[in-house]
Backbone as CSV, one residue per row, in Angstrom:
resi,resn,N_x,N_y,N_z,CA_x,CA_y,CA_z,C_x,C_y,C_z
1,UNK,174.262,28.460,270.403,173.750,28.538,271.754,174.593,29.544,272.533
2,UNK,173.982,30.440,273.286,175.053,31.269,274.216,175.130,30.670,275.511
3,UNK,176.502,31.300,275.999,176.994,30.765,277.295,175.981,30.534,278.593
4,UNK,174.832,31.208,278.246,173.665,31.203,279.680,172.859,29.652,279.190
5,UNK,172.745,29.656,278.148,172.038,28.401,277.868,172.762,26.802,277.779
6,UNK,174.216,27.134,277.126,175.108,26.226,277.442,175.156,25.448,279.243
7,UNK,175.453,26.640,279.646,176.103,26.251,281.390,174.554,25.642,281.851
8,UNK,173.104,26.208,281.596,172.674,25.511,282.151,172.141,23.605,281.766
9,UNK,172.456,23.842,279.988,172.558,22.312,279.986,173.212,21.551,280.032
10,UNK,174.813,22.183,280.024,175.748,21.034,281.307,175.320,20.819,282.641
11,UNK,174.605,22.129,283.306,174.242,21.396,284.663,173.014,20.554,284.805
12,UNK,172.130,20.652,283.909,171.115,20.244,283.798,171.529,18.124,283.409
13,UNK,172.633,18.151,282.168,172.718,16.871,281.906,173.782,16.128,282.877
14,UNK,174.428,17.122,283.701,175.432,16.459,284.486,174.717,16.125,285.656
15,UNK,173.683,16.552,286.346,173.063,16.483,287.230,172.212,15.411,287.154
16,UNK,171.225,15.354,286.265,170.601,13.762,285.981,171.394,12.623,285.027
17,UNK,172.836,13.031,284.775,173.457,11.706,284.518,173.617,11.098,285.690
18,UNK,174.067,11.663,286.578,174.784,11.208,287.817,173.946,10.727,288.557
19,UNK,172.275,11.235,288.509,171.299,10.852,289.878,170.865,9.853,288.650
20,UNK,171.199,9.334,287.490,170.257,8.002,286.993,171.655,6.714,286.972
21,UNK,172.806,7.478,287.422,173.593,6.542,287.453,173.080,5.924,288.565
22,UNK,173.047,6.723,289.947,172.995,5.874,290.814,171.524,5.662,290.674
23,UNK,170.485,5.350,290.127,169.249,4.686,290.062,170.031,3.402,289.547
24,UNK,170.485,3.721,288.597,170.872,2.550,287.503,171.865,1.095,288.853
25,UNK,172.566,1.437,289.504,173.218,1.177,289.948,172.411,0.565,291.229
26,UNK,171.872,1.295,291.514,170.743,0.440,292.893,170.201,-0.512,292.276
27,UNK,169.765,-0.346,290.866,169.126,-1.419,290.043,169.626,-2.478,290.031
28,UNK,171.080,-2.600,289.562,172.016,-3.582,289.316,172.457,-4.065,290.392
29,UNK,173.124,-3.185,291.617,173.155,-4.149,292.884,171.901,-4.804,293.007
30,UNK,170.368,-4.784,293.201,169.247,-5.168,293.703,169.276,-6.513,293.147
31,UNK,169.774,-6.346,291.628,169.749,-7.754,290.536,170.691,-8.671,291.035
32,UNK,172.113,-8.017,291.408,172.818,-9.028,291.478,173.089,-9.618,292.514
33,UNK,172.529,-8.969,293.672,172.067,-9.499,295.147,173.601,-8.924,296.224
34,UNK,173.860,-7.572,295.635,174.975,-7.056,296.571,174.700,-6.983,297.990
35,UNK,175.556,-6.884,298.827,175.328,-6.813,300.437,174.863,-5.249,300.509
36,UNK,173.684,-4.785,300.669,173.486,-3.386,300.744,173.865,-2.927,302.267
37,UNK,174.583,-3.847,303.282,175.447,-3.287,304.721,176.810,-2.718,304.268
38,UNK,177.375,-3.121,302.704,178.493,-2.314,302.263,178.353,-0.871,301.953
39,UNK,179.529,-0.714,303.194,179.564,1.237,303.385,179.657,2.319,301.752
40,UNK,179.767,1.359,300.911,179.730,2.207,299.912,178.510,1.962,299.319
41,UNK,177.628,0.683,299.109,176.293,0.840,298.835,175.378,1.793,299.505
42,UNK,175.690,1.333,300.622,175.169,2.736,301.810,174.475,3.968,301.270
43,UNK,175.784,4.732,301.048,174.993,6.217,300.738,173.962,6.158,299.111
44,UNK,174.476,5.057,298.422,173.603,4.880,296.915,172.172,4.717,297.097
45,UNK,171.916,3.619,298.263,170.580,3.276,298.807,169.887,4.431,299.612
46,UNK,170.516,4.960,300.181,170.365,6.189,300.914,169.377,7.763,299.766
47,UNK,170.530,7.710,298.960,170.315,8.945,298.085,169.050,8.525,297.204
48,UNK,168.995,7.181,296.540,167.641,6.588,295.757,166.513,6.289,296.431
49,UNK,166.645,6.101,297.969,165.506,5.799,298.448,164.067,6.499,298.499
50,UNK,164.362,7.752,298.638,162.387,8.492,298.320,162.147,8.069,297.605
51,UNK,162.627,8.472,296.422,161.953,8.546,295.224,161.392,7.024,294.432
52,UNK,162.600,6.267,294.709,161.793,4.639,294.707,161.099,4.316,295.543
53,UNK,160.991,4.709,296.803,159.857,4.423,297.678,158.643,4.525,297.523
54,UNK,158.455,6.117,296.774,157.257,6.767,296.021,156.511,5.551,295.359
55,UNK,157.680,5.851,294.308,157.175,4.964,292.829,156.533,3.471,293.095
56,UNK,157.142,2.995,293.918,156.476,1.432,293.966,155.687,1.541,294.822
57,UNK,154.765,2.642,295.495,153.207,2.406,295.072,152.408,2.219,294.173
58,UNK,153.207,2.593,292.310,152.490,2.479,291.699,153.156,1.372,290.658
59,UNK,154.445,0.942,290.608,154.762,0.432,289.915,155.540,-0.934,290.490
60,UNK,154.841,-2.228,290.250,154.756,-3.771,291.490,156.209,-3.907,290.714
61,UNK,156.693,-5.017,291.418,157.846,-5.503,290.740,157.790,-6.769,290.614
62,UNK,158.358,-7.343,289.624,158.468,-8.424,288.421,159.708,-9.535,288.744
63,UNK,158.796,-10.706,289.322,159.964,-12.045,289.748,161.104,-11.179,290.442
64,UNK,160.536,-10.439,291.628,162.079,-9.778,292.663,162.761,-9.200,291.914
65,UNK,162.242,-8.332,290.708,163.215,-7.306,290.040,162.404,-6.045,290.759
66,UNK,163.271,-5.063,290.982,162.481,-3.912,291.536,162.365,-2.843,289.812
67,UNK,161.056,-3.257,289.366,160.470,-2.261,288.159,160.699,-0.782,288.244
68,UNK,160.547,-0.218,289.586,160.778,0.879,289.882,161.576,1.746,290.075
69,UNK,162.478,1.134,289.318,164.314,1.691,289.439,164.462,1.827,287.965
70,UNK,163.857,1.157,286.800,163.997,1.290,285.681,162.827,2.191,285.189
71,UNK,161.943,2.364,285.650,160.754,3.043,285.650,161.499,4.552,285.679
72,UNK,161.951,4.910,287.022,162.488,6.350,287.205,163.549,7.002,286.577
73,UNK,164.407,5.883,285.969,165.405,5.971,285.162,165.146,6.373,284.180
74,UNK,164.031,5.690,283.129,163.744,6.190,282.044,162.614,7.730,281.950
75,UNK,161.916,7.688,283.252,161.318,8.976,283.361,162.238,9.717,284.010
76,UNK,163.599,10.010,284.327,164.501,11.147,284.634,165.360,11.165,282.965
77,UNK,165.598,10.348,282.020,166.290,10.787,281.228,165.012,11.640,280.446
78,UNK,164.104,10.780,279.874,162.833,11.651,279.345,162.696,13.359,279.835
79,UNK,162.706,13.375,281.106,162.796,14.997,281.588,163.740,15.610,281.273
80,UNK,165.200,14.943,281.145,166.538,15.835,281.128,166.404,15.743,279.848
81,UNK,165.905,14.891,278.751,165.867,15.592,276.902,164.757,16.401,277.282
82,UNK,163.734,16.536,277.581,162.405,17.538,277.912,163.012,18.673,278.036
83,UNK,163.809,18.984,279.117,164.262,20.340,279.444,165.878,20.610,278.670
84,UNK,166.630,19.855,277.969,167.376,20.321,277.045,166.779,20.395,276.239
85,UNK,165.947,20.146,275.409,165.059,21.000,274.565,164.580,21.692,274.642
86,UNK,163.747,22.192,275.734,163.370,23.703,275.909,164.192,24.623,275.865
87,UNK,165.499,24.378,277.045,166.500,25.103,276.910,166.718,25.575,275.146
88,UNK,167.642,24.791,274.311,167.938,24.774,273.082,166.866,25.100,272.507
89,UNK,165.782,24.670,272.332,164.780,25.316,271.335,164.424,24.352,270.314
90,UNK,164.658,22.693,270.505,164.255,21.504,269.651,162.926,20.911,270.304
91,UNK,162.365,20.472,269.049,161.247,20.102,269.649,161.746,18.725,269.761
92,UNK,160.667,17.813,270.936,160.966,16.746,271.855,160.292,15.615,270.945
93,UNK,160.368,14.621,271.096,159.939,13.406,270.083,159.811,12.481,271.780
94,UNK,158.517,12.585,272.180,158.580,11.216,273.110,159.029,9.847,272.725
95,UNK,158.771,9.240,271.867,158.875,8.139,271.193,160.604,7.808,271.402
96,UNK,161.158,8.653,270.257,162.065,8.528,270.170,163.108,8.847,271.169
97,UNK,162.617,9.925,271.994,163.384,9.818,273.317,163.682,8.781,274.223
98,UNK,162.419,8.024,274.462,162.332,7.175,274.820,162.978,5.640,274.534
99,UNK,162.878,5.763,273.239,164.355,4.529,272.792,165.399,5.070,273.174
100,UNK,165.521,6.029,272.924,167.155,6.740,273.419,167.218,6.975,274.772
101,UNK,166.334,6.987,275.505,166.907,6.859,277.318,166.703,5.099,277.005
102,UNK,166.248,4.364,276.432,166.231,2.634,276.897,167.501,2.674,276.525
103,UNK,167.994,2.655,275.139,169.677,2.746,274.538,170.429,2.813,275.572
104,UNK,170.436,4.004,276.333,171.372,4.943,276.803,171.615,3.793,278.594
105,UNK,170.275,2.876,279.015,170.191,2.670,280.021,171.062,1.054,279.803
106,UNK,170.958,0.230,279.060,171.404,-0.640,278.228,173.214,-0.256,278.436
107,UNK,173.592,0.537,277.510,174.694,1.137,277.473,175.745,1.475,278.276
108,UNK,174.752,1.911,279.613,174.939,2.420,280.931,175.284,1.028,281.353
109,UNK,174.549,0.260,281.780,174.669,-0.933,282.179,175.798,-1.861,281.838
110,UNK,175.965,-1.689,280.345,177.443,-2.801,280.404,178.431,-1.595,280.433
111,UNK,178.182,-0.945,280.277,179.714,-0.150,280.897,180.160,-0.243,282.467
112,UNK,179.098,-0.193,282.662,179.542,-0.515,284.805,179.393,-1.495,284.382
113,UNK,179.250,-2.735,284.068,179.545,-3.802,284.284,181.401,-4.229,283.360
114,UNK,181.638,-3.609,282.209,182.842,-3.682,281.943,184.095,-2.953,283.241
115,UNK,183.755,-1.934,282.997,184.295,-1.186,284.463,184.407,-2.001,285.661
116,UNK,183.473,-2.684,285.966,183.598,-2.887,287.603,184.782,-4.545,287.091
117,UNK,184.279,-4.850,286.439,185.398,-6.130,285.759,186.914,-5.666,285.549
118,UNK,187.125,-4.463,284.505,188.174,-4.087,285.048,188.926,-2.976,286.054
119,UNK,187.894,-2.880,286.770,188.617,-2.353,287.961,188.942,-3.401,289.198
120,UNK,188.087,-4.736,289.275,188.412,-5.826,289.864,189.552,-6.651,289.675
121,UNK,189.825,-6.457,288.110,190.894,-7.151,287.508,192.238,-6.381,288.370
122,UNK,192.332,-5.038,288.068,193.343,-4.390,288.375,193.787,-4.355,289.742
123,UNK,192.515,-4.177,290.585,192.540,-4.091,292.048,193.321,-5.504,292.769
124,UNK,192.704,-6.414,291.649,193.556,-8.188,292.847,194.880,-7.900,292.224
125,UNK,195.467,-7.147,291.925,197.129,-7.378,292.032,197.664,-6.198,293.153
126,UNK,196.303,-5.450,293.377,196.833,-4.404,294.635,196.428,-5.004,296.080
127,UNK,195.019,-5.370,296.321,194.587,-5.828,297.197,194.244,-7.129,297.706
128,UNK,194.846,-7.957,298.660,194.899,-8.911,298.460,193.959,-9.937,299.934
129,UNK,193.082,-8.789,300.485,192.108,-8.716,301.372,190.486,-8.908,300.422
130,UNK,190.561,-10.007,300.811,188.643,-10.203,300.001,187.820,-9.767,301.024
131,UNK,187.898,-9.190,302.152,187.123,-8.790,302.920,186.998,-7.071,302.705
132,UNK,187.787,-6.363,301.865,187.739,-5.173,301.870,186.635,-4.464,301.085
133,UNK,186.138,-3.139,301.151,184.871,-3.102,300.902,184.656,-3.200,299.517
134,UNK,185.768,-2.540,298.588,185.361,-2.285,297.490,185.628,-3.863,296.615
135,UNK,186.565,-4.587,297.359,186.571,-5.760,296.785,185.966,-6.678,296.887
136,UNK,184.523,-6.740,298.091,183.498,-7.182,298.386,182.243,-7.256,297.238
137,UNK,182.203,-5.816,297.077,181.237,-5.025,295.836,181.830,-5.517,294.848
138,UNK,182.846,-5.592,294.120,183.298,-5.880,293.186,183.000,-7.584,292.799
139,UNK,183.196,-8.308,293.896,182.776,-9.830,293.836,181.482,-10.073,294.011
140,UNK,180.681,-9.397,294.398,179.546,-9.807,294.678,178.710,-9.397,293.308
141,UNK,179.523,-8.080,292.927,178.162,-7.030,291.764,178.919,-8.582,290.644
142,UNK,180.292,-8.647,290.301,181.054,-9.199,288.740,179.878,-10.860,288.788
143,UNK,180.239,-11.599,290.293,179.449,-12.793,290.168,179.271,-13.280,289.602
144,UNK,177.742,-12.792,289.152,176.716,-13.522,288.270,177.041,-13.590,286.851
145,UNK,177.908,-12.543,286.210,178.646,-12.747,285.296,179.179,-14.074,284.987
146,UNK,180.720,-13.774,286.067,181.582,-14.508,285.672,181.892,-16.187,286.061
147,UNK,180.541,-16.373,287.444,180.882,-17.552,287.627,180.279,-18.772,286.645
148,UNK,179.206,-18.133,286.082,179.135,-19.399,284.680,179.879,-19.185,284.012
149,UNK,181.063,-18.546,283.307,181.953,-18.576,282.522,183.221,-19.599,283.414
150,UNK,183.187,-19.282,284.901,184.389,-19.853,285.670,184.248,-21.563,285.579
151,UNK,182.787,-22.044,285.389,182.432,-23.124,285.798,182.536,-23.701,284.587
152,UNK,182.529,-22.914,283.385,182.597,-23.534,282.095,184.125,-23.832,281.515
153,UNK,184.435,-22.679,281.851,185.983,-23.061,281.158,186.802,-23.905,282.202
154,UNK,188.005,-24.393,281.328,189.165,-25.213,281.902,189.799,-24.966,282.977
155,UNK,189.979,-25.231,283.845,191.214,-24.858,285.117,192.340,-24.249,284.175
156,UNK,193.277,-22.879,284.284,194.213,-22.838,283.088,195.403,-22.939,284.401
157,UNK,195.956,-23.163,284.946,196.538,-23.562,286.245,196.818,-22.254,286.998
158,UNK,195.719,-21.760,287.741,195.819,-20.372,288.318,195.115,-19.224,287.896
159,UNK,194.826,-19.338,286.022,194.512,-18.309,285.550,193.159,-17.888,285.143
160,UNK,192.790,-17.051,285.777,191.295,-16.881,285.022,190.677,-15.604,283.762
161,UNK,190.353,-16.326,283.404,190.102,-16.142,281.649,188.410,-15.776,281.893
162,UNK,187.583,-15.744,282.764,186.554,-15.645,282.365,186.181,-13.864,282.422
163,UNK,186.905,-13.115,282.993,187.017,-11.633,282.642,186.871,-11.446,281.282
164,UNK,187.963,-12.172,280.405,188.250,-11.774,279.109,186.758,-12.233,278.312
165,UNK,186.609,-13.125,278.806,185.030,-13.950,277.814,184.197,-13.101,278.386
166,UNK,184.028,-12.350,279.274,182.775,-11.537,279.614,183.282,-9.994,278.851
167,UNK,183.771,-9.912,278.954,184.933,-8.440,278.251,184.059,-8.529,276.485
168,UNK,184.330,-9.640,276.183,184.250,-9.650,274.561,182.778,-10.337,274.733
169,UNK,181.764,-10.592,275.345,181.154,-10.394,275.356,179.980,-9.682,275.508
170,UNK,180.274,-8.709,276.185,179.448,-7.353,276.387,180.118,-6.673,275.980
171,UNK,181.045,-6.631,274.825,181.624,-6.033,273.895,180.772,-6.244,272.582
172,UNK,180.311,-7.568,272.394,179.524,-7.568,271.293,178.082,-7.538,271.342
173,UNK,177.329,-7.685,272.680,176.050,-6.912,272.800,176.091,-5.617,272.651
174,UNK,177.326,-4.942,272.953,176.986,-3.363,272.961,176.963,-3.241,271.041
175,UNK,177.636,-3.942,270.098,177.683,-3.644,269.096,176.303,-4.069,268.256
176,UNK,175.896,-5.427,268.766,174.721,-6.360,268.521,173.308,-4.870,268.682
177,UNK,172.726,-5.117,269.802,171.933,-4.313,270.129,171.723,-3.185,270.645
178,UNK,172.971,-2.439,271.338,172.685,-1.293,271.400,172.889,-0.111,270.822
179,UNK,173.732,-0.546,269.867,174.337,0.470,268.388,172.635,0.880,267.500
180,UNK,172.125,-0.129,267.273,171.185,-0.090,266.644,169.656,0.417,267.433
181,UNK,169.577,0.167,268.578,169.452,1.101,269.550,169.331,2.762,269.128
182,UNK,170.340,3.041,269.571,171.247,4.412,268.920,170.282,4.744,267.878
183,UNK,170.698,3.783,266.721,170.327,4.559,265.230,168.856,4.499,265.353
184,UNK,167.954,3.223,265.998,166.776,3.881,266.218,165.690,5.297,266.655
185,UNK,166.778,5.440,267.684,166.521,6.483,268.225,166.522,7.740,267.550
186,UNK,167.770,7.646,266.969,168.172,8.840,265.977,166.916,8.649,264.769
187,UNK,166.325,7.885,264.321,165.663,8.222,263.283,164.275,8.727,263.579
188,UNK,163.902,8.339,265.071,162.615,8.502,265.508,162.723,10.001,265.824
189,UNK,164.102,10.761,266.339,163.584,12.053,266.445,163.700,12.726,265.421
């Protein structure tokens, strides 16, 4: 590949990683019932809003899940393999693209969810304000996770362990189903 075609499919994949992160991410606050008055949800809701606005004229949403956030997600990765293939010169496999943006959205998902776990972890030995913003987001997005793990396990006198059980657990979905995922994908294109 030469350097004109390179630079434009770094900008091309850096540009819709980042605008399906934050789809992905409006998604997951919407699920996990974040305060969208937090100044950092703010600009996320802000930046996703046309374009989900659009879409759910055409696409209803399912028991208060907004469909239309996973909808655009998988039709912005579909475009960004569409146009790195043109770029490069491979031909496109809808099919298989298409497992591979579901993979990739899957993937996406427990990684911000490992992430925001340990960046919560790390943050309560710095911050010791539960009213602060990012430690707001952080309790509100981890939640639904961790409070059935909190309610299940033992009092350990102070210590909580249910990070670690969610840790090694979306440690082994990512190996369970989305590895295989992956290799689906790979065989379909």
């Amino acid at each position: 590949m030469n350097p004109i075609q390179d630079s434009f499919s770094f900008l091309i994949d850096t540009v819709f990683q980042l605008y399906m992160l934050l789809v992905l991410l409006r998604f997951l606050f919407q699920l996990t019932r974040v305060d969208f008055r937090n100044p950092i949800v703010g600009p996320i809701v802000r930046l996703t809003h046309p374009p989900l606005a659009w879409l759910r004229r055409f696409v209803p949403g399912l028991f208060g899940i907004d469909l239309s956030a996973i909808v655009l997600f998988l039709l912005l990765g579909l475009l960004k393999f569409f146009l790195l293939g043109l770029i490069k010169g491979v031909v496109f496999s809808p099919l298989g693209g298409l497992v591979l943006v579901f993979a990739i959205l899957l993937q996406t998902t427990l990684w911000i969810f490992i992430g925001a776990i340990l960046i919560q972890a790390i943050m309560s030995w710095f911050i010791q304000q539960p009213g602060h913003p990012v430690m707001r987001l952080l309790n509100d997005f981890t939640r639904p996770l961790l409070m059935p793990i909190r309610n299940f396990l033992p009092n350990f006198g102070g210590m909580d362990f249910s990070p670690i059980v969610v840790l090694i657990a979306l440690n082994f979905l990512q190996k369970l189903l989305i590895s295989p995922l992956f290799y689906a994908a790979a065989r379909l294109m």
